[in-house]
N, C-alpha and C positions, 0 to 999 in steps of 0.2 A: 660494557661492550666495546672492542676495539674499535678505533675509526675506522681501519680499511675493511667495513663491511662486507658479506660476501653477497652476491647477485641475488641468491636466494632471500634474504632479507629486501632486497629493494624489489624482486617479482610481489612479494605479499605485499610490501607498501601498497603497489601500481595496483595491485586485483581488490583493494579495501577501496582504494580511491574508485577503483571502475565501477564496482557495484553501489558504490552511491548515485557517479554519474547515469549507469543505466537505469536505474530501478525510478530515475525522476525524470526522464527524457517524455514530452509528448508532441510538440509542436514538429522536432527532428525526425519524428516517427513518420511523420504524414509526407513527408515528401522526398525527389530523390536527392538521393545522395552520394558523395565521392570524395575520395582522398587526390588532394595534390600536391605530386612530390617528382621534384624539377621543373616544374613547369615558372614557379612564381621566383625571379628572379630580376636583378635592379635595370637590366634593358625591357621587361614587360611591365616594370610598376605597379600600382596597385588593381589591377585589371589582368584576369586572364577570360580564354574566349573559349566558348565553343560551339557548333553547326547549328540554328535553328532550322525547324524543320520545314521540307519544300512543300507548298501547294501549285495544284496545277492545273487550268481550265480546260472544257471537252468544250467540243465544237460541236452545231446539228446540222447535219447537211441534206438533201433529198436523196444525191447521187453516193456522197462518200466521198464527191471529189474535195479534198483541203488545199489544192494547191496553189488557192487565193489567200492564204496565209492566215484562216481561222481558228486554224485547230493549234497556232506558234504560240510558245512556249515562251517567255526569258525567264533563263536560269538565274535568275539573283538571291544567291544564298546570304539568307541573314544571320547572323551573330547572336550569341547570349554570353553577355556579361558576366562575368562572377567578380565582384569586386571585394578586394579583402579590408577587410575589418580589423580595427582593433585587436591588439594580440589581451587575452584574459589571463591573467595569475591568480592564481590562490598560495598564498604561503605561509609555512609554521614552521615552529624553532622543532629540531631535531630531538632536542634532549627528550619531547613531549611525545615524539616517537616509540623513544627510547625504552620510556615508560610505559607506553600501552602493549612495548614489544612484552615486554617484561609479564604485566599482568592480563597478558592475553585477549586485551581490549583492542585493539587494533583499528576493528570495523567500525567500534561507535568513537573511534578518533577521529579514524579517516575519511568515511564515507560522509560525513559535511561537505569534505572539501571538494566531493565530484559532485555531490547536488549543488555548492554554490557556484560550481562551475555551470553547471547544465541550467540553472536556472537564470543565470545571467547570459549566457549568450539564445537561450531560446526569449527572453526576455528584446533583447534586438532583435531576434530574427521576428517575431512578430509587429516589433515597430515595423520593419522592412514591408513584410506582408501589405500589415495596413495601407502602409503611401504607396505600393505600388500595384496594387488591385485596380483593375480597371473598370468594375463593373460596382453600379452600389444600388441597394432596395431597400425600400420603407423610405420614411421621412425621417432627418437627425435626428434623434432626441425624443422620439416616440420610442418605449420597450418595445421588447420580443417578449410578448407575454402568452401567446396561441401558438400548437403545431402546426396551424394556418400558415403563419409565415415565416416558418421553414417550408413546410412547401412551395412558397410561392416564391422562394429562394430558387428552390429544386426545377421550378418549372423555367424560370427563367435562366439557368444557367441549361438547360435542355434544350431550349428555343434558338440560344444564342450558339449552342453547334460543342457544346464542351462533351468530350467526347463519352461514352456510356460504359469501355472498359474502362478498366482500372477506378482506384479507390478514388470517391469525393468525400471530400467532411466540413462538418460546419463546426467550428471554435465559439464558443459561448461564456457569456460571463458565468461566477458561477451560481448566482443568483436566479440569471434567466434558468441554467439548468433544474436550479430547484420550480421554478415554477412550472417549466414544463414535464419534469418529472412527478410530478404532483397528481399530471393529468393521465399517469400511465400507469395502468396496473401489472404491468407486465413486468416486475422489475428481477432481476437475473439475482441471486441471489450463491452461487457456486464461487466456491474459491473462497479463503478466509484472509489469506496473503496475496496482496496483487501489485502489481507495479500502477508509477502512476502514472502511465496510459492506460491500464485497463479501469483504474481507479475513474480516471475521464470521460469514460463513456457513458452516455444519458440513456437509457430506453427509449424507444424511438418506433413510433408505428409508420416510419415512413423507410424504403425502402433502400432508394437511391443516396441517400448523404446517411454519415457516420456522425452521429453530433458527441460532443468531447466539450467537457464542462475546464475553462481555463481561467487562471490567476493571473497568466502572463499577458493576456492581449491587452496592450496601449491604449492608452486615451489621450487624446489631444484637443486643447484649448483653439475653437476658432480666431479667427482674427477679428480687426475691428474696422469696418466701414462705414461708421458712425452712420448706421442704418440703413445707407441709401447700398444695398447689393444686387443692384442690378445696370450692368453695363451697356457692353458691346464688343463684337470683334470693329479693332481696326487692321480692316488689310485680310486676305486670307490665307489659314496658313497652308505650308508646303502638305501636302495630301498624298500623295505618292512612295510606293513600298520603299522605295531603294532609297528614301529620306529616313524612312523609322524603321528599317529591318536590324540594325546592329540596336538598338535602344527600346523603339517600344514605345516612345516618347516623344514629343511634341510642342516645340514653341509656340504660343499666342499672345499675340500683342493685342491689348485690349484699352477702352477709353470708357469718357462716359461715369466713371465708377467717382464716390466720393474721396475729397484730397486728402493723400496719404494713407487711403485705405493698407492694410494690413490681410494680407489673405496666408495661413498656416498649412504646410504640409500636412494631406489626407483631410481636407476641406473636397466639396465637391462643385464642381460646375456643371451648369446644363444650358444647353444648345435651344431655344426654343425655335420647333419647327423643322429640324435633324432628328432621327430616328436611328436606333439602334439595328440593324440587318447581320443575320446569319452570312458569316462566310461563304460558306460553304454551297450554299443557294441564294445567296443575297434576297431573301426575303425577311421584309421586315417583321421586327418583333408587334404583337397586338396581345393585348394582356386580356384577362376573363372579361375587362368591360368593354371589350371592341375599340382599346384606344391604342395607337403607337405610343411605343413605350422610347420616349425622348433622349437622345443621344447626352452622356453624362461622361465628363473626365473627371478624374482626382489629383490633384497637386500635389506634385513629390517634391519638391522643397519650395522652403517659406517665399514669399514674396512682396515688397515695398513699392505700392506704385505712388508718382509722384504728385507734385501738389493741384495737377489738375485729373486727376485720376484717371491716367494714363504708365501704361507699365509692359513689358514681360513677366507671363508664369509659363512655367515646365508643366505640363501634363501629362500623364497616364490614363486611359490607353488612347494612342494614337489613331487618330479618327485617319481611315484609308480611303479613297474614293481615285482608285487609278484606273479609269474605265477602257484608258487608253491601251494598256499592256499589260495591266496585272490584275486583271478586277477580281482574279480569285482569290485577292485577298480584299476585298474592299468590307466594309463592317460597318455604313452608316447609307443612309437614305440617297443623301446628295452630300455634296463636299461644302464645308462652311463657307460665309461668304462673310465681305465686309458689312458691315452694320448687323449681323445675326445677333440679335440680342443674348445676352447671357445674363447668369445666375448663380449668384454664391449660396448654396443652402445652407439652412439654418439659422443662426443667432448670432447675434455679434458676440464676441468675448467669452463662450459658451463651451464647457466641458462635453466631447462626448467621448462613446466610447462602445464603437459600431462590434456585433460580432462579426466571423470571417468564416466564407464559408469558399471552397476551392478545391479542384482540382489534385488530384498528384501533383501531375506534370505540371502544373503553372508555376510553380517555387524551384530552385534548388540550392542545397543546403552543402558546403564543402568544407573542409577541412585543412589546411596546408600544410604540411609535414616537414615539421622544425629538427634543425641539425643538434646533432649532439652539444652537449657544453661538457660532458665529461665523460671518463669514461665508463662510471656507472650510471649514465642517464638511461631510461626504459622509455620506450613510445608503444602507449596502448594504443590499439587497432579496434573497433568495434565491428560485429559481424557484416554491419555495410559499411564499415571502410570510414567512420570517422578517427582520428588520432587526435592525441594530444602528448605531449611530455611529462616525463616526472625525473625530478632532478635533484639531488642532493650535495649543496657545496657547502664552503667556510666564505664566511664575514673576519676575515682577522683584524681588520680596524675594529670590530663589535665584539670579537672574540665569539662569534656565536655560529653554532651549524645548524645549519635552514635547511628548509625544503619545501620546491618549491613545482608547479605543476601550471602548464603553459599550452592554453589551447589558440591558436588562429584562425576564424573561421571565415568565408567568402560568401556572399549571398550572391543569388542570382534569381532572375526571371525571366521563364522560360516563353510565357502567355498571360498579358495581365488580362485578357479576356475570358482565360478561365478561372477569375477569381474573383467575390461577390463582397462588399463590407455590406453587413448588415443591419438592419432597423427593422421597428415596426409597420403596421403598414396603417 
């Protein structure tokens, strides 16, 4: 086969590689999605932005008069992050192309190389998920062994105001899947060929979440507080929208905890004596047994506090209490204070490995759209707009023609209040 290939030969390459990558997509599936192209450039860094959405509070009056400034508004539009990630290759020598051009194998050459595409960056994107979820149910380390607690997932993400259109789904290991599919007789049996998201789907007598049997959700080793994980806030932190509407996120400086404790990204903390509260009404959450359901952040990166266990950790979701001018976003009883005691759940040193149950709209999933390298390079487009490259050059120090396929992808989060890691209960 001549080297100056014609287009047509690298379209078939690109569609062998795409239908690997689609036919193994599930995590990408659940949430939105968009191509970015001009946007991510060396004055914007690894960070591009776009509008979070506004809320807004109504006033009661007897007369209807607001002109005692009840019904005032501040406009403070917050931000979502897409931050880019790691660019992913996959690469194979040409010649092996060449070969499959030849004997009309092409698909089972190619299509590897978009599954190990799609399977590694959905493999990040649900690290992502994990640490940035703001909401968590059950206890660490307890299964999901009942469609109990999927429900009581379902109810809790209902109470806390996660909206009722659009799709919810709960990501499960795929073992919990087999247990609770065990419990279902209902099971859909149409279709002999399926992709693997349809392959993902558990039967399910519940109506509101879509639950999806996954390989890819993370697991993460707790940290180590040699036992004693129970602190304190020192100091309270900033509480206020116009501090967390670009992030979502939350410094806390805390004491009290053992020297040198060790606490791990997607680890949980809890506020004892703060309560969880609907946005939207600021009433707080009370679960089947008449209790307030205790205000709980998750750690999005690791953190070393020092030899008298005192430190900074980042948190998700940002506890809001701005009673003052923005309470229509406020999402916690009262605002923490100093000395509120806190709590690292679960186990020192201890594997877990929560399912993830969320909203659409709480994730979003991008793409960056990579400049040519030659001028046979192809950029597949997926029907919501993810791309990736496919490329074909020379190594002439190796003497060898590669090929090679180059996806960039941005995570973002849009609400980590609409998103659950989950346990038993």
């Amino acid at each position: 086969m001549p080297n100056n290939l014609s287009s047509n030969v690298m379209t078939k390459v690109m569609k062998s590689i795409a239908a690997g990558f689609e036919s193994n997509r599930v995590s990408t599936k659940t949430v939105n999605t968009e191509n970015i192209k001009g946007e991510h450039t060396s004055s914007t860094g690894d960070t591009i932005y776009r509008k979070r959405k506004t809320s807004y509070r109504a006033a009661e009056t007897s007369s209807g008069d607001v002109s005692g400034g009840g019904a005032d508004n501040d406009i403070l539009v917050g931000r979502i992050p897409y931050v880019k990630q790691d660019v992913i290759t996959v690469k194979a020598q040409w010649d092996s192309v060449e070969e499959a051009l030849e004997l009309n194998q092409l698909d089972e050459l190619l299509a590897p190389m978009g599954e190990e595409l799609v399977t590694r960056v959905e493999r990040n994107f649900n690290d992502y998920m994990i640490q940035n979820s703001g909401l968590t149910f059950g206890t660490p380390g307890t299964a999901v062994d009942a469609w109990t607690d999927v429900a009581y997932v379902e109810a809790m993400m209902n109470e806390i105001g996660v909206p009722s259109q659009g799709e919810k789904y709960y990501q499960m290991n795929s073992f919990t899947g087999a247990a609770l599919a065990s419990a279902t007789t209902a099971i859909n049996q149409e279709g002999l060929v399926k992709t693997a998201f349809e392959q993902a789907q558990v039967p399910s007598p519940l109506a509101g979440l879509i639950p999806l049997k996954s390989n890819a959700l993370r697991s993460f080793t707790s940290g180590d507080a040699s036992g004693d994980r129970e602190g304190a806030l020192n100091g309270a932190p900033d509480v206020t929208w116009a501090s967390a509407k670009d992030t979502m996120q939350q410094t806390i400086t805390v004491d009290g905890f053992g020297a040198n404790t060790t606490i791990k990204a997607g680890e949980t903390i809890r506020i004892t004596g703060k309560y969880h509260a609907n946005p939207s009404n600021q009433n707080v959450l009370i679960d089947e047994t008449n209790a307030r359901v205790e205000w709980c952040w998750t750690v999005v990166s690791d953190a070393t506090l020092d030899g008298s266990g005192a430190g900074t950790i980042t948190v998700t979701n940002a506890a809001i209490f701005d009673a003052a001018s923005n309470n229509q976003y406020d999402n916690i009883s009262a605002a923490p204070a100093d000395n509120d005691v806190i709590t690292i759940l679960g186990s020192d040193s201890t594997l877990y490995k929560p399912n993830l149950a969320y909203h659409k709209d709480a994730f979003s999933f991008a793409t960056i759209q990579l400049p040519k390298l030659y001028a046979t390079d192809l950029s597949y487009k997926s029907a919501d707009g993810l791309t990736f490259r496919v490329s074909r050059y020379s190594d002439g120090s190796a003497n060898q023609q590669l090929l090679r396929v180059d996806l960039v992808p941005a995570f973002g989060v849009s609400n980590p209040l609409h998103s659950v890691r989950c346990f038993g209960k």
